[in-house]
C-alpha angles and dihedrals in degrees: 000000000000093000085068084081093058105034103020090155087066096043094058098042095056087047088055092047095051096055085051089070092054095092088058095049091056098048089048097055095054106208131131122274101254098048086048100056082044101058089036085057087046098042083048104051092052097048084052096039098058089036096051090046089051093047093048094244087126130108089029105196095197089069115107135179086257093057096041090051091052090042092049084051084047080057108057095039086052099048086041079054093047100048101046083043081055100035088052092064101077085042109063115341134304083249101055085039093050094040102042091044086062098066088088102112081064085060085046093050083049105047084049095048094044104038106011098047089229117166122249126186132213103263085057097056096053092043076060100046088043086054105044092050084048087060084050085062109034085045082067088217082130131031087016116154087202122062107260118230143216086241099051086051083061100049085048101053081045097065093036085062085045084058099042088054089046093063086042096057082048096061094037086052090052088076097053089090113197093341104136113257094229091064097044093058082044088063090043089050097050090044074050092059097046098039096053103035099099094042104053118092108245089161102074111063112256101225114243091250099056096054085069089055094042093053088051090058095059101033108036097029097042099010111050102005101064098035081058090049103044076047092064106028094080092051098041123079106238094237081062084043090052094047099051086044089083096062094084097055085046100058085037085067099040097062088038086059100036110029106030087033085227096142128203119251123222098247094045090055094048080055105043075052092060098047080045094053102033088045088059088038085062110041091040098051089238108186119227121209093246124107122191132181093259119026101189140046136187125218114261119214 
């Protein structure tokens, strides 16, 4: 990956279009949430294994019992996120899934709030209050031209706690210090191997087809993809990273629309516009035209 240093914009935005595709791999393959989050653990760890050993990244001496604790709770957080991210697919659309599921810098804004005593301002609290009424309406639980379904509800509290472990996994992965990223996924794919082991379904035969997707999982979509992405983040501005960011959901929509004919309501767009905005809002430290007494808070235990 020696081309991320000079064009690191690229990079990112192949990695992100590539994880746009992820939605599609896991519906081809056909296999249940659960054994897919296992192979893709399994497909993963192998790819970054053998990378990090190449490159020279393992053994990482600076690993202790403490970080690889922290990085093994990374893990499970990250494979629970995963699976309820899969399992929510065959219950609304790849698109809401994939939208909705992208809210989660606004969890990361609130765990730190709540239990961190982080500060928050103003403008942040309106970019989240912007966001989470766009998930109302790209949910399409109101102003929906289809009925919506107990089982759509599901799929959609299920991204919205995708999206709560991943911020998790974000916080957790604060305290990991210098320790290289890519070693860090490689602990949570191998926590993603053991964990799920006795859960996965090896009784029922996996179809030839499937076994290709299933590979592309874990090596394009944990694989490539994030060493691509942990390439390009150092060398790019964040408002270039934030930016970029938005590919994925992007692609995410555009097979949804064209290869799976689930097509986007107005008033789910007008609310996928919003996440995408507010998020932005958000990362980028957008200011809104709004002054209050008092412009900060601080979480309160």
């Amino acid at each position: 990956m020696t081309n991320a240093s000079r064009f690191p914009a690229l990079y990112l935005a192949v990695a992100m279009a590539i994880a746009g595709t992820v939605g599609a791999f896991v519906t081809e393959a056909g296999v249940d949430p659960v054994t897919t989050v296992f192979w893709r653990c399994l497909f993963g760890s192998l790819f970054l294994g053998i990378w990090c050993l190449v490159r020279g990244y393992l053994p990482d001496r600076s690993l202790s019992w403490g970080r690889l604790g922290r990085a093994a709770l990374c893990g499970v957080c990250m494979v629970l996120s995963w699976t309820a991210f899969f399992a929510g697919f065959a219950k609304t659309s790849i698109a809401v899934m994939t939208i909705v599921y992208h809210i989660q810098p606004f969890f990361v804004v609130l765990i730190g709030v709540l239990f961190l005593k982080e500060r928050i301002t103003a403008d942040q609290v309106a970019w989240m209050a912007a966001a989470f009424f766009g998930v109302v309406l790209a949910s399409g639980l109101v102003v929906s031209d289809n009925p919506v379904t107990t089982t759509w509800m599901i799929g959609i509290a299920m991204a919205l706690g995708g999206a709560f472990l991943y911020a998790v996994v974000t916080i957790l992965a604060k305290g990991l210090g210098e320790q290289r990223p890519e070693v860090t996924v490689l602990c949570q794919t191998a926590v993603g191997v053991v964990m799920l082991a006795p859960f996965a379904n090896f009784a029922s035969d996996i179809a030839p087809a499937s076994w290709g997707w299933l590979a592309g999982i874990g090596v394009l979509h944990t694989g490539i993809a994030y060493v691509m992405m942990f390439s390009s983040y150092p060398r790019l501005t964040t408002p270039v990273i934030g930016v970029l960011t938005f590919i994925y959901p992007v692609v995410a929509i555009i097979i949804d629309w064209a290869i799976y004919d689930h097509p986007i309501g107005l008033a789910q767009g007008v609310g996928m516009a919003l996440i995408a905005v507010a998020t932005l809002g958000v990362k980028l430290g957008w200011r809104l035209p709004i002054r209050r007494a008092s412009t900060a808070f601080v979480g309160q235990k």
